[in-house]
C-alpha positions in Angstrom: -101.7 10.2 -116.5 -103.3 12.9 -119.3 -99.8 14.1 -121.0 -97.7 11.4 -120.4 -98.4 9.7 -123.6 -97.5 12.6 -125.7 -93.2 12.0 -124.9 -93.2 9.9 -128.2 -90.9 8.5 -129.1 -89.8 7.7 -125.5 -89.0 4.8 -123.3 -92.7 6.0 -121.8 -94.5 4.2 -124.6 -94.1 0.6 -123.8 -94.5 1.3 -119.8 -97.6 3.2 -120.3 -99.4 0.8 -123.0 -99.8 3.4 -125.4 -99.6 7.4 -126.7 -101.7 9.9 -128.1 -101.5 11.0 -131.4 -104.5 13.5 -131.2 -107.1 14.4 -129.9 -110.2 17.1 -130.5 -110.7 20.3 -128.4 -112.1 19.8 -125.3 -115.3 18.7 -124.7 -118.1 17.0 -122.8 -118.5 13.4 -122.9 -119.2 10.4 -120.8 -116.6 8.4 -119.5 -118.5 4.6 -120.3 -117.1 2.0 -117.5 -115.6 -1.0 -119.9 -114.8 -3.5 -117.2 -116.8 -3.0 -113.8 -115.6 -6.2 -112.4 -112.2 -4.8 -112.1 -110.6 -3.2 -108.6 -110.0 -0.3 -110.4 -113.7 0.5 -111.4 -115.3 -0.6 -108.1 -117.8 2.2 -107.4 -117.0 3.7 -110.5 -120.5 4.6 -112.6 -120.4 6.2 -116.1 -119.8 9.9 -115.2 -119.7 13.2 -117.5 -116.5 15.1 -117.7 -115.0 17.6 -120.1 -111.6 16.9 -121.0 -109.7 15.9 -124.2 -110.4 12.3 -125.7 -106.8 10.8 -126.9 -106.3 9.2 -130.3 -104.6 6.9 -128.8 -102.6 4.3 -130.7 -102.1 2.1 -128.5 -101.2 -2.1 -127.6 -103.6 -4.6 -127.8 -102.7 -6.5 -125.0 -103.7 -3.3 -122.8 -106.8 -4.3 -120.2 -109.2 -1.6 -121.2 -110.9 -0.2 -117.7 -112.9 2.8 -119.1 -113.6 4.5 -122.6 -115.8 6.9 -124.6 -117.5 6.7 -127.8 -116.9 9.4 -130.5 -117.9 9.6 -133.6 -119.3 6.2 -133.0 -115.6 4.7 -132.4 -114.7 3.4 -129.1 -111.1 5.3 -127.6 -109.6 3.5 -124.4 -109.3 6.4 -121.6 -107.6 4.3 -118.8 -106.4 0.8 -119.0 -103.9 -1.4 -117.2 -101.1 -3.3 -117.9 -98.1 -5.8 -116.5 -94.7 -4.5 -116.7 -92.0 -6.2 -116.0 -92.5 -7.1 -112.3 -94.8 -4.5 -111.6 -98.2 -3.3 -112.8 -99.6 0.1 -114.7 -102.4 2.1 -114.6 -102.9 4.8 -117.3 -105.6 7.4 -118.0 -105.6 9.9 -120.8 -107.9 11.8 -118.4 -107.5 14.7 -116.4 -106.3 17.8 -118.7 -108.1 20.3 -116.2 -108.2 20.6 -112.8 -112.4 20.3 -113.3 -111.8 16.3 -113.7 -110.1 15.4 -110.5 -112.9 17.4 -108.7 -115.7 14.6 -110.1 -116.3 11.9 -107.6 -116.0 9.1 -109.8 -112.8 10.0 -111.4 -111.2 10.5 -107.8 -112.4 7.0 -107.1 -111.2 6.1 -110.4 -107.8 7.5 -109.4 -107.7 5.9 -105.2 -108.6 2.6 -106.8 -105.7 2.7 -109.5 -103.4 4.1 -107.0 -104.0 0.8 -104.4 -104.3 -1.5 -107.7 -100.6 -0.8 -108.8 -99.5 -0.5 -105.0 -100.4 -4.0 -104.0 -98.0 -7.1 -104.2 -99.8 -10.3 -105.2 
């Protein structure tokens, strides 16, 4: 999660999807719920939160979960993706300690956990 995309160039990039190339000072913003459908956003309404929004570059394949809109463009903030056998869940979220106490990002975070712990 948050600074793990930074290790560029790494081996880190294809498993997590993605890096960051920049991103703005801090700020508040909503976190917008792309796919509600999914596991991972069960429960999960749009919540506020300030944190750091990624420039992310990242693949298209990834399978955007949640997002923000700045300066009227779209940036992914947690996605999934396959890799090799296994499964990924990634969120540019959570630069202060002040995100992980919001009730929607901790169910965020439980329901990614399980996602990429089950077996199909």
């Amino acid at each position: 999660m948050h600074g793990t995309a930074w290790w560029i160039p790494s081996r880190a990039v294809p498993l997590l999807g993605g890096h960051a190339n920049w991103h703005p000072p801090g700020l508040i913003f909503e976190v917008e719920i792309a796919d509600d459908a999914h596991p991972i956003t069960q429960g999960v309404t749009p919540f506020e939160v300030e944190d750091e929004i990624y420039m992310s570059a990242y693949d298209p394949a990834i399978h955007i979960l949640a997002k923000a809109t700045w300066y009227k463009k779209e940036h992914p903030l947690a996605w999934i993706q396959p890799y090799g056998a296994g499964r990924v869940f990634y969120t540019a979220l959570g630069h202060t300690a002040d995100t992980f106490q919001r009730p929607m990002m901790q169910r965020l975070m439980v329901n990614g956990i399980r996602y990429v712990a089950e077996h199909d």
